[in-house]
Structure formats: C-alpha cells, structure tokens
C-alpha positions in Angstrom: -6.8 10.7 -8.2 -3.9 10.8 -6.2 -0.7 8.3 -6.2 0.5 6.2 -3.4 3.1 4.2 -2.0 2.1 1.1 0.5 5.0 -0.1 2.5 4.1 -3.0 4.7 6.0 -5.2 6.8 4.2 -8.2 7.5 3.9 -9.5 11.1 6.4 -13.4 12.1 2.8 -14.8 12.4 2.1 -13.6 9.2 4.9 -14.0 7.5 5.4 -17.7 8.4 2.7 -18.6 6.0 4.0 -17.6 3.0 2.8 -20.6 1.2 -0.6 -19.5 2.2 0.3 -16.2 0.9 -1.9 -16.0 -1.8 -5.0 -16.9 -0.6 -3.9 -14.2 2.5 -3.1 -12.0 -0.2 -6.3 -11.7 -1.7 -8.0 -11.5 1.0 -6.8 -8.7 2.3 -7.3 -7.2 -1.3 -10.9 -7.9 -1.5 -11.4 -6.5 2.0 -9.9 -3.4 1.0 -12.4 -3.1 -2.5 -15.1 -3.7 -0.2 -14.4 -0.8 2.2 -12.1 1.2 -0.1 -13.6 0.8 -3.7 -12.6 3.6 -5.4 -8.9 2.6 -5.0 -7.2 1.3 -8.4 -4.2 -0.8 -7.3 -1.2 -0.3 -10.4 1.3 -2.3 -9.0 3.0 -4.5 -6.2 6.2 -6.1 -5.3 7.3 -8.4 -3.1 10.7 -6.8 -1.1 13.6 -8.3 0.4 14.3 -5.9 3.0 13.1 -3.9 5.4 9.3 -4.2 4.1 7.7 -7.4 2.6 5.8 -5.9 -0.1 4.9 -2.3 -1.8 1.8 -1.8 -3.4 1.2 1.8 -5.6 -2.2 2.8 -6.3 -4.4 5.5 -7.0 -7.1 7.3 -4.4 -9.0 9.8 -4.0 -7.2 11.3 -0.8 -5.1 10.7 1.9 -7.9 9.3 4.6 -8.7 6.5 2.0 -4.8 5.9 1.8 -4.9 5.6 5.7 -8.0 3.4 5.6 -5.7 1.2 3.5 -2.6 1.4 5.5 -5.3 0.4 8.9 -6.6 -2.3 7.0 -3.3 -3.8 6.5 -2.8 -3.7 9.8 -5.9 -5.3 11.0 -4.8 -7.7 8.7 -1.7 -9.2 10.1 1.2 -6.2 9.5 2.7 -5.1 12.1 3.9 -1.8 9.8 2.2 -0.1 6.8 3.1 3.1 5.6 1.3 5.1 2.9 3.7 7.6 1.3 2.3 10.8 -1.4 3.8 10.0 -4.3 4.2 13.0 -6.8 5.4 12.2 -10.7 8.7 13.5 -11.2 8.0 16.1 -13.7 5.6 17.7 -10.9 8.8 17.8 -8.3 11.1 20.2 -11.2 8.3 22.0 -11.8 7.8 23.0 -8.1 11.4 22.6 -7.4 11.6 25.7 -10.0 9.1 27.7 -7.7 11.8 27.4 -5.0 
C-alpha cells in the first residue's frame, strides 16, 4: 500500500456547520469505505489555515487516492488535494541515486 496526504478545504456552506461536524464527518467517512474499502485511514487533523483538515492513509494506488479526493468534493469541499507521500528514509536513499 501506498501513503497519502488528504488536504481539504471545506466549502462556507460547509464549514458553517461545524457543530454538525461530526455527524458530517462520518458521513463522508462511511461513504468513502463503501466505494473505497481498501483504504486504511492512520490519521487526521483538524488545520487552522489554509486547509481545514488533513487526513493520511494508506491505498492501493493513486486512482483510489483521487476517488477520495472526488468524494470529498461531492461532499461539500470546495478543495482536496491528495499528495504521494514517500517515508523519509526512501527520499536519502533515492536522493543518493542522484
């Protein structure tokens, strides 16, 4: 499996419901297990900044990762991004190869 970054920025709509944002929240999680459910979620984060949240999970290549970044924004971002995301160790070793 593959690693991967999930930037989203939620749309004003959206994003005015935060006390809502749980039950929004999972949701958009189960929809994803249904269409997606190979995908292991590891982490998210709620942001203050330019994205609302960032989820990192595992898949099996990047077309699931875009199904997940076009689910998100079916459901109510108005950006999601998802980012390769290679361990650290792998980037010396390749930066060696340069």
């Amino acid at each position: 499996m593959k690693t991967f970054v999930l930037m989203t920025k939620l749309s004003s709509d959206v994003a005015a419901k935060m006390k809502d944002r749980d039950q929004i929240g999972a949701a958009w999680l189960d929809d994803v297990h249904k269409k997606c459910p190979e995908v292991k979620f590891l982490a998210h984060y709620g942001l203050l900044g330019s994205y609302d949240f960032m989820d990192i999970y595992e898949a099996p290549d990047e077309e699931t990762a875009a199904k997940i970044s076009m689910i998100s924004r079916a459901n109510g971002a108005v950006l999601a991004e998802s980012w390769t995301a290679i361990p650290y160790k792998r980037i010396v070793e390749l930066a060696k190869e340069i």
